[in-house]
C-alpha positions as CSV (number, residue, x, y, z in Angstrom):
1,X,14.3,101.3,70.8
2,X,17.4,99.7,70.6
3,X,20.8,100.8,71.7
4,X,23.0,102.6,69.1
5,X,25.6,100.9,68.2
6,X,29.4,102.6,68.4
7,X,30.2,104.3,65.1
8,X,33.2,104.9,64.1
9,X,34.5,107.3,61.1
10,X,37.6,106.8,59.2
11,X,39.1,109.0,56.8
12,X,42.2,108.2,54.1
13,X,42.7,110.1,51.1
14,X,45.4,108.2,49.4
15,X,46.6,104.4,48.5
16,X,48.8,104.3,51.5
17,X,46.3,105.3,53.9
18,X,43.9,103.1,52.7
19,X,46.0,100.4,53.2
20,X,46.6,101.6,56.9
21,X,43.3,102.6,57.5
22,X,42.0,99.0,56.3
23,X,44.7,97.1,58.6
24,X,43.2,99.3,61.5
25,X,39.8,98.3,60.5
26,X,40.5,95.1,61.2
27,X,42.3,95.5,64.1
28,X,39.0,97.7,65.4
29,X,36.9,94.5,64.3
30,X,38.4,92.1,66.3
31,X,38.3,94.5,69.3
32,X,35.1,95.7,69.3
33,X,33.3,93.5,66.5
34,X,30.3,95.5,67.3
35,X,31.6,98.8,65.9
36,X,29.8,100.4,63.3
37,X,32.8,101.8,60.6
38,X,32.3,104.3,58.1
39,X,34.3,106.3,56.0
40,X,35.8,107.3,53.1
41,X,38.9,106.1,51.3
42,X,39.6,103.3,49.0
43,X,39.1,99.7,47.7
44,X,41.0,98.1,51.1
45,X,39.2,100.0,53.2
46,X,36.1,99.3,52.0
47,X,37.6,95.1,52.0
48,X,37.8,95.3,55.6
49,X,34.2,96.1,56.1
50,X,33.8,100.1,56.0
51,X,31.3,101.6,54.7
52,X,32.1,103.7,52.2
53,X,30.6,107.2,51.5
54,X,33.5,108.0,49.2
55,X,35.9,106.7,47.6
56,X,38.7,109.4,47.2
57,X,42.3,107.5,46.6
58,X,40.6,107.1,43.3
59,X,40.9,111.1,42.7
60,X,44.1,110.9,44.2
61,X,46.0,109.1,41.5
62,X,44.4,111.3,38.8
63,X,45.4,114.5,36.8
64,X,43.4,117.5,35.8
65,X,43.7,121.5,36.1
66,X,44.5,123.0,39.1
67,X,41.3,124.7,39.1
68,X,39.0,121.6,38.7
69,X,41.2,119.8,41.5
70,X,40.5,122.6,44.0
71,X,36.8,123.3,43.0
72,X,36.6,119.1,43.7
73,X,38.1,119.4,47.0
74,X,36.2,122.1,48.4
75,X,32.9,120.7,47.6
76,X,34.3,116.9,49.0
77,X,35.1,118.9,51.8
78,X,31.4,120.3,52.5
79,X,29.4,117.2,51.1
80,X,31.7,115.1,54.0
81,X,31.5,117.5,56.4
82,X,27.5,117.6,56.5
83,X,27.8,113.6,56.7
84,X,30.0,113.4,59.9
85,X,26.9,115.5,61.3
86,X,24.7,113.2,59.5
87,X,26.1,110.7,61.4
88,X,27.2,112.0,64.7
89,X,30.1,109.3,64.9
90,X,31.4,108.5,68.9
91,X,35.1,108.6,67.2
92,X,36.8,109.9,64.0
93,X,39.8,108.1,63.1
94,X,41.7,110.5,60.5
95,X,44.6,108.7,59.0
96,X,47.6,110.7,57.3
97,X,46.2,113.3,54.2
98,X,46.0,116.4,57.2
99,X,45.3,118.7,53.8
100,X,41.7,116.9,53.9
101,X,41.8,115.7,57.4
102,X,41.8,119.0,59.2
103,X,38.4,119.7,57.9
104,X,36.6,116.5,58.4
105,X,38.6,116.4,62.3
106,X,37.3,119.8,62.7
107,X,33.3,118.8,61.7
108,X,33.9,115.6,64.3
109,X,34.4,117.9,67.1
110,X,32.2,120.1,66.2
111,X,29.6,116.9,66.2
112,X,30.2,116.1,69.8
113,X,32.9,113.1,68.2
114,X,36.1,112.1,69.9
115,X,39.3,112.7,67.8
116,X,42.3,109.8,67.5
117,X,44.7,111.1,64.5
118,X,46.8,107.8,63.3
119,X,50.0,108.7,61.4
120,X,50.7,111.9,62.8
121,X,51.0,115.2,60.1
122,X,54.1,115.7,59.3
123,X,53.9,119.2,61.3
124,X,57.9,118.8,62.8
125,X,59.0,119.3,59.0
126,X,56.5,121.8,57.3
127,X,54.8,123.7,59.8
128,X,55.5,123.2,63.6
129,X,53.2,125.9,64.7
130,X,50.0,123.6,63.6
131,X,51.0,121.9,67.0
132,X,48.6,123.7,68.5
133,X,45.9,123.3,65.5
134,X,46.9,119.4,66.3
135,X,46.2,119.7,69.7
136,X,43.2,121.8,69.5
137,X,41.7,119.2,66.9
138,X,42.5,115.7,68.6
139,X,42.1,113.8,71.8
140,X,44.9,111.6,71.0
141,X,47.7,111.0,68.2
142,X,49.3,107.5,67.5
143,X,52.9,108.2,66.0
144,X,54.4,106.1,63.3
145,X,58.2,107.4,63.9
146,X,60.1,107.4,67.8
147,X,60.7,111.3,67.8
148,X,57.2,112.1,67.5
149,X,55.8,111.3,70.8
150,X,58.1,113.6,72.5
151,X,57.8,115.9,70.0
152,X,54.4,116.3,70.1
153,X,53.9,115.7,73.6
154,X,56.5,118.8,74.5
155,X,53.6,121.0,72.5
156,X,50.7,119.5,74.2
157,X,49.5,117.2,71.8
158,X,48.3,114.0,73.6
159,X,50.7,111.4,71.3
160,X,51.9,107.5,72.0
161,X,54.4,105.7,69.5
162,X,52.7,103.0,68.4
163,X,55.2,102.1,65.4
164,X,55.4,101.9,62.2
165,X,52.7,100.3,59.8
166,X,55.1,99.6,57.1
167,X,57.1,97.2,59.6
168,X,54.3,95.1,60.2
169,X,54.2,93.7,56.4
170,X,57.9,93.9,55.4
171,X,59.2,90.3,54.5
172,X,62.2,89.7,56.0
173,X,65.8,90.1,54.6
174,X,67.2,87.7,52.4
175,X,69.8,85.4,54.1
176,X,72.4,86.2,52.2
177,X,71.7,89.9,51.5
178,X,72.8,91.0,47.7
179,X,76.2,90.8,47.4
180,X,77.3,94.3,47.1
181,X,81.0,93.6,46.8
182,X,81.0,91.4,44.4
183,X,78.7,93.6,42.3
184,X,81.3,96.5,43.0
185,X,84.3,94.2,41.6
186,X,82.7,92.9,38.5
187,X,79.8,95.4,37.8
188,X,77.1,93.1,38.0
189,X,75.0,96.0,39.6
190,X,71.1,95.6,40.4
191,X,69.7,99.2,40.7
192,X,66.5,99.7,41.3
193,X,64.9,102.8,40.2
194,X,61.9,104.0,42.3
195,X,60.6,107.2,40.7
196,X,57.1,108.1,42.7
197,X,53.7,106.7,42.6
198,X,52.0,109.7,41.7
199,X,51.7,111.3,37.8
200,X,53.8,114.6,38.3
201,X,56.6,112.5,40.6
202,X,57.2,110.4,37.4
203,X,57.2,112.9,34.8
204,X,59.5,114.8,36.9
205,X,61.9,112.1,37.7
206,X,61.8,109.5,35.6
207,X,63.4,110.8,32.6
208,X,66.6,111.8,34.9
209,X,66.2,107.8,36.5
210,X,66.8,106.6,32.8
211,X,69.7,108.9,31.7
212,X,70.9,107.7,35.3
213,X,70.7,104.2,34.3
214,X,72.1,104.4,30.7
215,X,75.0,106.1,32.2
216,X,75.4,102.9,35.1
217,X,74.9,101.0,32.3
218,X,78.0,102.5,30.3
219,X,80.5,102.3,32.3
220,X,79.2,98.7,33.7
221,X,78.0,96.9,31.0
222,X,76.8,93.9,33.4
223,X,74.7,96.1,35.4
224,X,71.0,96.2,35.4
225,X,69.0,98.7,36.3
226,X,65.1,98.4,37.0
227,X,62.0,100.4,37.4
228,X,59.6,99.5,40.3
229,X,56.1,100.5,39.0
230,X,53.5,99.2,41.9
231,X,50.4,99.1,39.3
232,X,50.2,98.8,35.8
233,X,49.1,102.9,35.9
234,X,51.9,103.5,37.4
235,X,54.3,101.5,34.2
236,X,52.5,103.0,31.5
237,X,53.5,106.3,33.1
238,X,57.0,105.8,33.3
239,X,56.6,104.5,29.9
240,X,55.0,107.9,28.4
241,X,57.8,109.8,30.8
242,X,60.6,107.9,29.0
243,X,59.3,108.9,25.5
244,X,58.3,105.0,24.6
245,X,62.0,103.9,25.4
246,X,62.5,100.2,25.8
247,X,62.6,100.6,29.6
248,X,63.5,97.4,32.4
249,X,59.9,97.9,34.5
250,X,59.0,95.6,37.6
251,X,55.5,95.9,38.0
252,X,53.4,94.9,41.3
253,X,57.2,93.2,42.6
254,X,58.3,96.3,44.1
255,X,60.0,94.3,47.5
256,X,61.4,91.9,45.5
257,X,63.3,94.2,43.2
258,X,64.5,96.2,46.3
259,X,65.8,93.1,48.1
260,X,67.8,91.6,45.1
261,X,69.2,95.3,44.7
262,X,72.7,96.8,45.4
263,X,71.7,100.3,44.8
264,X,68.9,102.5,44.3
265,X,67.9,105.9,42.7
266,X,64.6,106.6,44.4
267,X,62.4,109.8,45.0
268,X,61.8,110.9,48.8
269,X,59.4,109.2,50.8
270,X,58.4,106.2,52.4
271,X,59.9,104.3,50.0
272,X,63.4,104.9,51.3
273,X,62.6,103.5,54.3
274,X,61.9,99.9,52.7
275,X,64.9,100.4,51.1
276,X,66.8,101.2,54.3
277,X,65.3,97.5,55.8
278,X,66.7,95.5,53.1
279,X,69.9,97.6,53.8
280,X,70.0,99.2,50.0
281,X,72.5,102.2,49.6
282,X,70.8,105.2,48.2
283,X,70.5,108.7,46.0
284,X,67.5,110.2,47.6
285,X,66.2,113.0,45.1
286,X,63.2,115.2,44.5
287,X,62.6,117.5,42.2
288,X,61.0,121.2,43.3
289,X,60.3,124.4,41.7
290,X,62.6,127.0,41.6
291,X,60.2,129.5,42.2
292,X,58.3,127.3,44.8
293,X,61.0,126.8,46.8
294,X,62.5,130.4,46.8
295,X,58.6,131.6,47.7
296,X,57.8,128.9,50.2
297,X,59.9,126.0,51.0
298,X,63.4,127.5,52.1
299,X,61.0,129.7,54.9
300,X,59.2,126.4,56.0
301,X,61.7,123.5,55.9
302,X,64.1,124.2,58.6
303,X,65.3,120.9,59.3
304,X,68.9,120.1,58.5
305,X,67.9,116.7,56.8
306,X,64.6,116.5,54.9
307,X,64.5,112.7,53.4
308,X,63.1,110.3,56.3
309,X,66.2,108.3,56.6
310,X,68.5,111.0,57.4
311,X,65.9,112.2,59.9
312,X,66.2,109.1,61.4
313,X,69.6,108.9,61.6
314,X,70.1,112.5,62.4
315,X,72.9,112.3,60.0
316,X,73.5,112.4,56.7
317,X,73.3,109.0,56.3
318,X,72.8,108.9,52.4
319,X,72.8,111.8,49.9
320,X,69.6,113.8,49.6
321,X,69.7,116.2,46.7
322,X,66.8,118.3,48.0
323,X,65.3,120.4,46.7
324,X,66.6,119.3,43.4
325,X,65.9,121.5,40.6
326,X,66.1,119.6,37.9
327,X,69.9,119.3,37.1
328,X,70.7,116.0,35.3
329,X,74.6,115.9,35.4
330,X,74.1,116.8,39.3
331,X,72.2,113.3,40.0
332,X,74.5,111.4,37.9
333,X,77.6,112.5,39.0
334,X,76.6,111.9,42.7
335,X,75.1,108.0,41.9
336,X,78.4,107.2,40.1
337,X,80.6,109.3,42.7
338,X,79.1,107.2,45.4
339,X,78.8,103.6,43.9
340,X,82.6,103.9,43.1
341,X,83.1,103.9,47.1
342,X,82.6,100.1,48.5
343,X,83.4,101.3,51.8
344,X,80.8,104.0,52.1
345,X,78.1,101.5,50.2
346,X,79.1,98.6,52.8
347,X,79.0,101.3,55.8
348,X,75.8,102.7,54.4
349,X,74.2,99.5,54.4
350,X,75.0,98.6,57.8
351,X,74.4,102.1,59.2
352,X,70.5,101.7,57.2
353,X,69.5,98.6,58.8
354,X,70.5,100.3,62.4
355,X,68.2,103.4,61.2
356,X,65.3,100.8,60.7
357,X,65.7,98.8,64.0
358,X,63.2,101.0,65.8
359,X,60.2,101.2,63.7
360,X,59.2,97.5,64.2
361,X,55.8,97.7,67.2
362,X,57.2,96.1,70.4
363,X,55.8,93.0,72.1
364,X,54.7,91.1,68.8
365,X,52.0,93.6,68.5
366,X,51.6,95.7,64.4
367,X,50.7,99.2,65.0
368,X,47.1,98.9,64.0
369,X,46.5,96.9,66.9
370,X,48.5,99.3,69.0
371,X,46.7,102.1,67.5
372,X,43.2,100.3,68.1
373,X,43.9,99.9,71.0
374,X,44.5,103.7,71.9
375,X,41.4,104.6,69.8
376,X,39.0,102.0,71.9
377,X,40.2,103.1,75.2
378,X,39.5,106.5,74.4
379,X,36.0,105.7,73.0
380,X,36.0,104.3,76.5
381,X,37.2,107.5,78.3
């Protein structure tokens, strides 16, 4: 008989994941082209040579009752969780989702399986007592932003900074950068309007985006402002939140738009910190429920700053309106309030690309190979 060949289980539940699980795939292929990888996740993924048990980005970007969604979950949950002790990997590589990945890290231990958690939960901002769930479920943690590693490693959670995957891709800026003064002294404004990737992020923002726009647009007539829609689902979305208007939508050129922009509208998220490297001044919003926040979000976000940026900057480096309720006048008021201010927009650009100067992986390396690296020598271990 033959000896087994290393397996190797990856798990992503959304499009971003896939796309950094993928880049780690091949990263782990080059390394050890011997490696057997499975998993679940997405089309990428599955591009870089995993095999796929599942594909669940798919689910991801789809809407039904909140009763169907859980009943799907659960029994995802069990159906994967019997196939990691199908399998019996040697390592489980969860990547971000920790609301699926919790379950499936738990089954690899369980298995006999060694744990390497890429892109950290976000356990500082929500919950910082699942430290010790973190540590408990993982032999080691590759961190996507600097604080983590001491964060993490403070609560004895094995963690290395290996940085961050959305550096490793970025273009770089254009040489000259858009011309923000002159936009200010003539009003030929390019705003880009980033309202979410996901169905209830766009019917909850973009509506305000466009009465956002149409108010720039008054009071500059030269100005343009555009939607960034990363797939054709994601345009016909915006489209249905904006009632059929006519509507300025980029689709599948979302770092283009960003890098000719002045200004941006854009909900929280990773998204801001794209912006932040083409050194685009910001609104940060996103919209939460009243009665969600009052029950569970002003007991569990404690941090002073919630969008990443600010984080980053440990500052108030742009304006967050979060939570935002769903206040119109409020998010207008503060775009217009703030792109009548060429000093703050030229301070705020320059103060954004010094937020962003740390997230690039040192040595020429991407952070999938960083993070490969990590995982193998722990398979070693």
């Amino acid at each position: 008989m033959g000896k087994r060949r290393v397996t190797i289980f990856l798990s992503a539940a959304e499009d971003s994941g896939d796309e950094h699980a993928s880049n780690l795939i091949c990263a782990l292929r080059e390394a050890c082209p011997d490696a057997r990888l499975v998993g679940v996740g997405g089309e990428k993924m599955a591009a870089a040579g995993c095999e796929l048990e599942a594909d669940l980005t798919q689910r991801a970007s789809m809407t039904s009752g909140p009763l169907l969604e859980l009943r799907y979950w659960i029994r995802t949950v069990r159906r994967l969780r019997r196939t990691i002790r199908q399998l019996r990997p040697d390592l489980h590589i969860p990547v971000d989702s920790p609301a699926l990945n919790w379950h499936l890290a738990a089954a690899a231990k369980d298995s006999g399986a060694k744990v390497f958690y890429y892109i950290a939960p976000q356990v500082w901002a929500w919950a910082p007592w699942r430290a010790k769930k973190l540590a408990r479920l993982t032999d080691h943690v590759g961190c996507i932003l600097p604080f983590e590693q001491p964060y993490l490693r403070h609560r004895r959670v094995h963690a290395t900074y290996v940085g961050h995957p959305l550096f490793d891709t970025l273009p770089g800026r254009p040489d000259p950068p858009a011309d923000i003064a002159g936009a200010w002294a003539n009003g030929s404004w390019r705003v880009a309007l980033l309202a979410g990737s996901r169905p209830r992020e766009i019917r909850d923002h973009a509506p305000t985006f466009l009465a956002t726009a149409d108010e720039i647009v008054r009071r500059w007539p030269q100005a343009r402002c555009t939607f960034a829609a990363r797939t054709d689902s994601h345009a016909r979305a915006i489209r249905e939140a904006c009632a059929g208007r006519d509507v300025d939508i980029a689709v599948g050129q979302t770092r283009r738009v960003l890098a000719e922009s002045h200004f941006a509208l854009a909900v929280s998220g990773t998204i801001t910190l794209e912006l932040a490297h083409f050194g685009v001044p910001m609104v940060i919003v996103y919209r939460v429920r009243r009665l969600d926040w009052d029950l569970v979000g002003r007991w569990f976000l404690r941090m002073p700053h919630l969008s990443l940026v600010n984080i980053l900057g440990g500052r108030r480096v742009v304006p967050e309106l979060m939570p935002w309720h769903g206040n119109r006048r409020k998010v207008i008021d503060m775009v217009l309030e703030v792109m009548d201010d060429l000093g703050w927009l030229l301070e705020t650009r320059e103060a954004l690309l010094g937020v962003t100067a740390g997230l690039h992986a040192a040595g020429g390396q991407t952070a999938a190979d960083n993070a490969a690296r990590l995982a193998l020598d722990l398979l070693r271990r």
